[in-house]
C-alpha positions in Angstrom: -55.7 -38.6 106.8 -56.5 -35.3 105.1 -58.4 -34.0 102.5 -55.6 -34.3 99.7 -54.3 -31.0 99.3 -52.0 -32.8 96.9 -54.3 -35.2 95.3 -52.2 -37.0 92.2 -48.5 -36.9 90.7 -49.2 -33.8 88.2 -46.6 -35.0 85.9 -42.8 -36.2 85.6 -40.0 -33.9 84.5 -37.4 -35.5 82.6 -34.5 -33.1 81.4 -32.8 -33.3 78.3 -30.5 -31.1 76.0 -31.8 -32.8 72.6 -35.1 -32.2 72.5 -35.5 -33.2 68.8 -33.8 -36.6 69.7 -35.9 -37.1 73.3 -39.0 -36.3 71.5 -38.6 -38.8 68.4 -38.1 -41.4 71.3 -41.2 -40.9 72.9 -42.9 -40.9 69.7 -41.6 -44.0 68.9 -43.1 -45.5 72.2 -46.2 -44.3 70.9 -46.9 -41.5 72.8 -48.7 -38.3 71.2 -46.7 -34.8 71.9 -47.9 -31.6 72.4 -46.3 -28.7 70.5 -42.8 -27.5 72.0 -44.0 -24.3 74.5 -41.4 -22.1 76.4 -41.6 -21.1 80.2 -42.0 -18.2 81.5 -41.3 -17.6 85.5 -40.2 -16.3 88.5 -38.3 -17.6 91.8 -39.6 -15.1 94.2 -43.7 -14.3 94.8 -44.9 -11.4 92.6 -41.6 -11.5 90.9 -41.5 -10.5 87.2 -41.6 -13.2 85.2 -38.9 -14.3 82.8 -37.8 -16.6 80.2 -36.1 -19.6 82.1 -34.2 -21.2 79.3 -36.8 -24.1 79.2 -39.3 -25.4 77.0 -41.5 -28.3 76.8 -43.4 -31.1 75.2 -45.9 -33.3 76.9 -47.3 -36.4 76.6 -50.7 -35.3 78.0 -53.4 -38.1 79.8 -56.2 -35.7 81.1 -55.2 -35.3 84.4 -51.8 -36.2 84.3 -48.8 -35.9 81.6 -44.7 -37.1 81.0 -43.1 -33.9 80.6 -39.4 -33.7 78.7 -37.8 -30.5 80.1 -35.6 -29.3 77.1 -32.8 -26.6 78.2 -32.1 -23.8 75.7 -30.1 -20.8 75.1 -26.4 -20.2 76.4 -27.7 -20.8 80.6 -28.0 -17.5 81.9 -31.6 -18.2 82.2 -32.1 -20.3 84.8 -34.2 -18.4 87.6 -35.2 -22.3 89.3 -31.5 -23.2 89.1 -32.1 -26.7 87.5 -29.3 -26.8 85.0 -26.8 -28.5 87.8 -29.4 -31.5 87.9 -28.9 -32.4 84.5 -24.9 -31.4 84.6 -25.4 -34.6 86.9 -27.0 -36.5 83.8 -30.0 -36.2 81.4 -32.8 -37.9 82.5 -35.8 -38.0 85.3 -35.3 -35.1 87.9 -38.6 -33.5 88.7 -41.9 -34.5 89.8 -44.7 -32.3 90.1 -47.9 -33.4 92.8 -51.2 -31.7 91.6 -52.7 -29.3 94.0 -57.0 -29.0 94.6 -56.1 -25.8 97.1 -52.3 -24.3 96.0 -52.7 -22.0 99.6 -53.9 -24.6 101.7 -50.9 -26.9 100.1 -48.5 -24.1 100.9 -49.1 -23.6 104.3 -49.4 -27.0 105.3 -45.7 -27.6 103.6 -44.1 -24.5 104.9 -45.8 -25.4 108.7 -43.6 -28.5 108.5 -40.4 -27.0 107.4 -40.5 -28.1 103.9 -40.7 -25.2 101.3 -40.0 -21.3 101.9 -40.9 -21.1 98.2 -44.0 -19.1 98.9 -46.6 -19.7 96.0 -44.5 -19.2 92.4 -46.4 -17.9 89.0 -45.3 -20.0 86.3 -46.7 -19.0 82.4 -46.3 -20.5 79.4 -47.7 -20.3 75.9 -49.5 -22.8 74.1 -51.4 -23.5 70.7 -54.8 -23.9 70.6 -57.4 -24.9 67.4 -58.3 -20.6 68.2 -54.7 -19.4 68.4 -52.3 -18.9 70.8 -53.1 -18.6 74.3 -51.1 -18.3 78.0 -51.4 -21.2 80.0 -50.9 -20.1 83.9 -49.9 -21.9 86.7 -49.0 -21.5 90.6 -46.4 -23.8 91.9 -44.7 -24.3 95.6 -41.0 -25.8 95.8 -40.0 -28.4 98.2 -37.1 -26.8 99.8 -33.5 -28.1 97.1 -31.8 -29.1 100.5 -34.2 -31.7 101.2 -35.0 -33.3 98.0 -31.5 -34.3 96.9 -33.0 -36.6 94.1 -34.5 -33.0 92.4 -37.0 -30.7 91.9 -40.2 -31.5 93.2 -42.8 -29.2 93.7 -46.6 -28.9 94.1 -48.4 -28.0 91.4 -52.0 -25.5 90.5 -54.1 -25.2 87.2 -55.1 -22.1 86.7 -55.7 -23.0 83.0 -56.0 -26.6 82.6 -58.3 -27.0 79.5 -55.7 -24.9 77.5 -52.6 -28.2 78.4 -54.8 -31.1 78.4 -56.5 -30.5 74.9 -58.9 -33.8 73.3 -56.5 -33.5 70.3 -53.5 -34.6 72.1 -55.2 -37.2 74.4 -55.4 -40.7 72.7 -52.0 -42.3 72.1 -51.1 -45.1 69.7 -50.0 -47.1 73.2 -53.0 -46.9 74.8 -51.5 -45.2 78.0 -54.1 -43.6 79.9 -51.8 -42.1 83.3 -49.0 -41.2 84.5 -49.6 -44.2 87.3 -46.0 -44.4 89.0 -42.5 -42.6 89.9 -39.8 -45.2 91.4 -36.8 -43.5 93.3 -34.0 -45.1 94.2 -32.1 -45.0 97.4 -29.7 -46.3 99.9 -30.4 -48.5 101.7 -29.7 -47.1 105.0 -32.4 -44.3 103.6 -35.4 -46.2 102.7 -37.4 -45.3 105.5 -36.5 -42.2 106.2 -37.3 -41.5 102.7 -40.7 -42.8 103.1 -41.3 -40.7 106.5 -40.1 -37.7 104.1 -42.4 -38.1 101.3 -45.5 -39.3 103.9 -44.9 -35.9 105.3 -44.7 -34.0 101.9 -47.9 -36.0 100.9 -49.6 -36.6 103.9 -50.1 -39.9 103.1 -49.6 -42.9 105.3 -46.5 -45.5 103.3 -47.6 -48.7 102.0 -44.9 -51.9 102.1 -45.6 -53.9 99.2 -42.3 -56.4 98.6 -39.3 -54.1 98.0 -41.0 -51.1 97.9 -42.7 -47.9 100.5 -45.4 -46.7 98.7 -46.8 -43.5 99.0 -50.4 -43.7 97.4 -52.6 -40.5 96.3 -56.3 -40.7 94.8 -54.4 -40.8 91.6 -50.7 -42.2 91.0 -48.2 -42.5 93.5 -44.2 -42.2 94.5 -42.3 -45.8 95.0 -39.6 -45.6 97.1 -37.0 -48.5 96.8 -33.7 -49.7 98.2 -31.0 -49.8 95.8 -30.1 -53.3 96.6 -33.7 -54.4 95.6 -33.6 -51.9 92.8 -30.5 -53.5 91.2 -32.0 -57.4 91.9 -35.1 -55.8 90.2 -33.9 -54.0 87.1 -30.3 -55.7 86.4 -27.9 -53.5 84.5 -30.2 -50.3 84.8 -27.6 -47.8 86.3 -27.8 -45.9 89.1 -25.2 -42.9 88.3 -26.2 -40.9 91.8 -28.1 -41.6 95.0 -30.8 -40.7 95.3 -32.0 -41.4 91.9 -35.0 -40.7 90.1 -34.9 -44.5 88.4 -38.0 -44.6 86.4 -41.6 -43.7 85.9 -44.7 -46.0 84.7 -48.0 -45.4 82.6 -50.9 -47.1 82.7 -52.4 -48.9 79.1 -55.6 -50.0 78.0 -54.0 -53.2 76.6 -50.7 -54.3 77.4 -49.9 -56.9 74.5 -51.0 -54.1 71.8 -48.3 -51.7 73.8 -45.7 -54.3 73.8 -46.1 -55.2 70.1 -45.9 -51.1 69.4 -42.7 -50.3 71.2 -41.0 -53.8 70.8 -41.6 -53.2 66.5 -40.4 -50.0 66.5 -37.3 -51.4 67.8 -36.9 -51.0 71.9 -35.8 -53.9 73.8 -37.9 -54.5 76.8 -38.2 -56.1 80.0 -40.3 -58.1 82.3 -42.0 -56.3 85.3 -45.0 -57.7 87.2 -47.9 -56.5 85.6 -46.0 -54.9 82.7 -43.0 -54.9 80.8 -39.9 -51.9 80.8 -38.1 -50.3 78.5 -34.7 -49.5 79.8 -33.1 -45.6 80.9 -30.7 -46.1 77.9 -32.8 -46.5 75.5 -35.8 -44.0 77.2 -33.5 -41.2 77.6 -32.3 -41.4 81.0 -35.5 -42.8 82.8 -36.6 -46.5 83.0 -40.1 -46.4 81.1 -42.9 -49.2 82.5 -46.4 -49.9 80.4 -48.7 -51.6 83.2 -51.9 -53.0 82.6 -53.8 -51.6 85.5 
């Protein structure tokens, strides 16, 4: 077992063309949103950096945060090529795993054959209570080829004070963390899957019930088989495999979240531990509260 390179999931990406309509959804979950802030990037090492067509707003934890990805302009900006994910549908298609050493990260992923990103500057700009400042990150893609479910991509704070500001911290949920990503698979590809991300990760797979979890210091990826997705979740869909399914927080109180999101008009769900609120009504992305 290493030293986590990759110590936590960063945060989730889910993608949407209505920003204003994904946005008042989350808000309704009771979640507390950052400011919308544009990107700024490149796809090559010490490439100039550009607009990329997307912006953001973030529901932010600390240490982790949801993202919703919204796509902009007419698609000519697109330097990380994620507009044929969403062409797919609108929903959960990225993950992001928090680097403490982006070089050490990079080598140890190239080594196995899993990126020939190099290390990517990423920029954007954000508010602050003194004005507008860049926020600047360093990021290292998992190869497209081999992560068929979407982007995903380690992740390094150059600036992290300037995303995870006190004033957008505390949400009327409760949620604390980003604690969970669920993909979906076939079944024939559950533990290959697993193998994939232990060797992304380098973390060993944990079999709890229908799942492979892959467990970091904070958060982890659940792997699960379609069959036992769909005996899990009845009537959630599952338009592509693999499939970014769903993503869960953690709350301080589960029966005050419930109460929130239930009486501003979400159906849920039983989970154990926690309750669901459905990828129809979450924007594309199966949303779990856990009391953890």
């Amino acid at each position: 077992m290493n030293a986590h390179d990759i110590d936590r999931i960063d945060h989730s990406v889910l993608y949407t063309t209505d920003m204003d309509a994904t946005a008042a959804t989350y808000e309704a979950l009771g979640f507390t949103l950052s400011p919308l802030s544009m990107h700024m990037g490149s796809d090559r090492p010490g490439g100039e950096r550009r607009p990329m067509g997307a912006g953001n707003r973030c529901a932010l934890f600390g240490r982790t945060y949801l993202e919703l990805l919204g796509l902009f302009g007419d698609g000519s900006a697109d330097p990380w090529n994620i507009r044929p994910l969403i062409a797919q549908y609108e929903g959960l298609h990225g993950y992001s795993f928090g680097c403490t050493d982006i070089e050490t990260a990079e080598k140890r992923l190239r080594t196995a054959g899993l990126s020939s990103s190099g290390v990517l500057p990423l920029q954007r700009d954000v508010e602050t209570p003194d004005g507008v400042e860049t926020a600047r990150f360093q990021a290292v893609h998992l190869d497209r080829a081999l992560t068929p479910e979407g982007l995903v991509h380690a992740a390094y704070h150059l600036t992290p004070e300037l995303i995870h500001q006190p004033r957008y911290l505390e949400h009327a949920n409760g949620a604390t963390d980003l604690h969970s990503v669920l993909l979906v698979v076939d079944d024939a590809d559950l533990e290959p899957t697993a193998a994939r991300y232990a060797l992304i990760l380098d973390t060993e797979p944990v079999i709890e019930g229908p799942f492979r979890a892959l467990p970091l210091p904070l958060g982890r990826v659940e792997v699960v088989a379609v069959s036992a997705f769909r005996a899990m979740m009845p009537g959630e869909p599952v338009p592509v495999l693999p499939y970014m399914a769903g993503q869960s927080v953690s709350v301080r109180d589960l029966r005050a979240a419930r109460d929130l999101v239930e009486g501003n008009g979400f159906s849920t769900g039983d989970l154990p531990g926690g309750f669901f609120v459905g990828a129809a009504q979450a924007r594309g992305a199966a949303l779990a509260f856990l009391e953890v």
